[in-house]
C-alpha positions as CSV (number, residue, x, y, z in Angstrom):
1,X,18.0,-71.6,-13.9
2,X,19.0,-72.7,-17.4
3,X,18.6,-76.6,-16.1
4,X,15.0,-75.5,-14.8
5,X,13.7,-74.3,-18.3
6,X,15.3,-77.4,-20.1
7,X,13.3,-79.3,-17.8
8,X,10.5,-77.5,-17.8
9,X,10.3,-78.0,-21.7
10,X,11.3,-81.4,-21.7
11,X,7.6,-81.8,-19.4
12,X,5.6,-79.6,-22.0
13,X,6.6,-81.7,-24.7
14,X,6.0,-85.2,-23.1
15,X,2.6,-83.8,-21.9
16,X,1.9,-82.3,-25.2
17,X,1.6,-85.5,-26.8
18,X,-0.2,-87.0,-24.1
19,X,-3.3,-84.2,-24.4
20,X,-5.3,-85.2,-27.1
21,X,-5.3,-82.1,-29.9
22,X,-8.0,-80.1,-31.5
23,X,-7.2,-81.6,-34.6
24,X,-7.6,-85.2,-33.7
25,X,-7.8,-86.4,-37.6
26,X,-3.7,-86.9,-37.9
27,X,-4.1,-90.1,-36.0
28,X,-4.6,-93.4,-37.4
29,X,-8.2,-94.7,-37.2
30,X,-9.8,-98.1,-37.5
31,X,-13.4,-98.6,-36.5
32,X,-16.8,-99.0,-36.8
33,X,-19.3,-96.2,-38.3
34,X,-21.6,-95.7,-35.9
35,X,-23.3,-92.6,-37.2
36,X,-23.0,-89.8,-40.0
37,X,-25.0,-86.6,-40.3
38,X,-24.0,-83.5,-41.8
39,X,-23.2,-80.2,-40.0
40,X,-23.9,-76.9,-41.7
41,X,-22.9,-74.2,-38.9
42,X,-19.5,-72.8,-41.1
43,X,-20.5,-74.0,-44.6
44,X,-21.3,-78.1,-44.9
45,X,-18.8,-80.5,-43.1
46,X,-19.3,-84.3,-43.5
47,X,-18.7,-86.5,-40.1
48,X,-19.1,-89.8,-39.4
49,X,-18.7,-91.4,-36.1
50,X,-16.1,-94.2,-35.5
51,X,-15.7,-95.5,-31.7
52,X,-17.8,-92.6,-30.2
53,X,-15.4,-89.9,-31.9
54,X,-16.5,-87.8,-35.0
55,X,-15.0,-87.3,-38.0
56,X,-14.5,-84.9,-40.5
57,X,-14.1,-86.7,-44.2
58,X,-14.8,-85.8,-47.8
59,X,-18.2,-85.5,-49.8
60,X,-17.3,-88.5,-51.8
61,X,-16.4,-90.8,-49.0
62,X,-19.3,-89.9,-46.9
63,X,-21.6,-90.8,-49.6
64,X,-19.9,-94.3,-50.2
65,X,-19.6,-94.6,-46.5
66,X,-22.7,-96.7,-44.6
67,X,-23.5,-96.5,-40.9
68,X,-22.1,-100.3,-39.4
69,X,-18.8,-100.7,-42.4
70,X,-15.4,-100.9,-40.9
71,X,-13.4,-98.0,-42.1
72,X,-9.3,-96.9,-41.7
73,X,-8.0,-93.8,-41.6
74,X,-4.3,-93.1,-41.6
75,X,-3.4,-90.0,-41.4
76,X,-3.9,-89.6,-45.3
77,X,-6.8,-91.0,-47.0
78,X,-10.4,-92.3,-45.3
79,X,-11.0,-95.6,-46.8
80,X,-13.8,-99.1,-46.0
81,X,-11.9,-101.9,-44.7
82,X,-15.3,-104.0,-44.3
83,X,-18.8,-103.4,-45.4
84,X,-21.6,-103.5,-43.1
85,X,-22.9,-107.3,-42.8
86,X,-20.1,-108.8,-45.2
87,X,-18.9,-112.1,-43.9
88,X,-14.8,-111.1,-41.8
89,X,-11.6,-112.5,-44.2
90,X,-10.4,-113.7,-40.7
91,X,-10.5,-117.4,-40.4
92,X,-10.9,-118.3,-36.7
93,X,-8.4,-119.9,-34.8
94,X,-10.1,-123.5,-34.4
95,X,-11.0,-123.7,-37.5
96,X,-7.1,-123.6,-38.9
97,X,-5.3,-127.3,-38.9
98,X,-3.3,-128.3,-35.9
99,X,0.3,-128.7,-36.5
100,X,1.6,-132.1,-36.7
101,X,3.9,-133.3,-33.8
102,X,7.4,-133.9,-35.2
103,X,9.3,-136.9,-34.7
């Protein structure tokens, strides 16, 4: 019986962190803003909308914030990894020289 509940816990646990949570903001988050709008049903909240998923975030970042920038969250503090229409720091593959056989 004891075995059973041990088992039975070890289940709830692994499926715990499978379910996603109410509170899906403690999870690291890299996208695109898609949208932002304001929701005023319990006082004003501030979402944006990053791969389909909204958002809760600050006054201050929402108004820096513009729908199409790249933004990271994690876990912590919302921040803008890329503005909308700025050219990517990534240099693409062919571009970079080709190694030089060695002898």
């Amino acid at each position: 019986m004891k075995a059973l509940a041990v088992v039975a816990s070890l289940l709830l646990v692994v499926f715990a962190d499978l379910i996603p949570s109410c509170e899906s903001q403690s999870r690291v988050v890299l996208g695109w803003v898609e949208d932002k709008y304001i929701e005023s049903e319990a006082g004003t909240l501030y979402v944006i909308v990053v791969d389909r998923a909204p958002y809760y975030v600050p006054y201050p970042f929402y108004q820096d914030v513009k729908v199409g920038d790249k933004v990271r969250y994690d876990g912590r503090k919302w921040e803008i990894v890329q503005r909308r229409g700025e050219p990517s720091r990534l240099v693409p593959i062919e571009l970079l020289p080709s190694p030089s056989p060695s002898p």
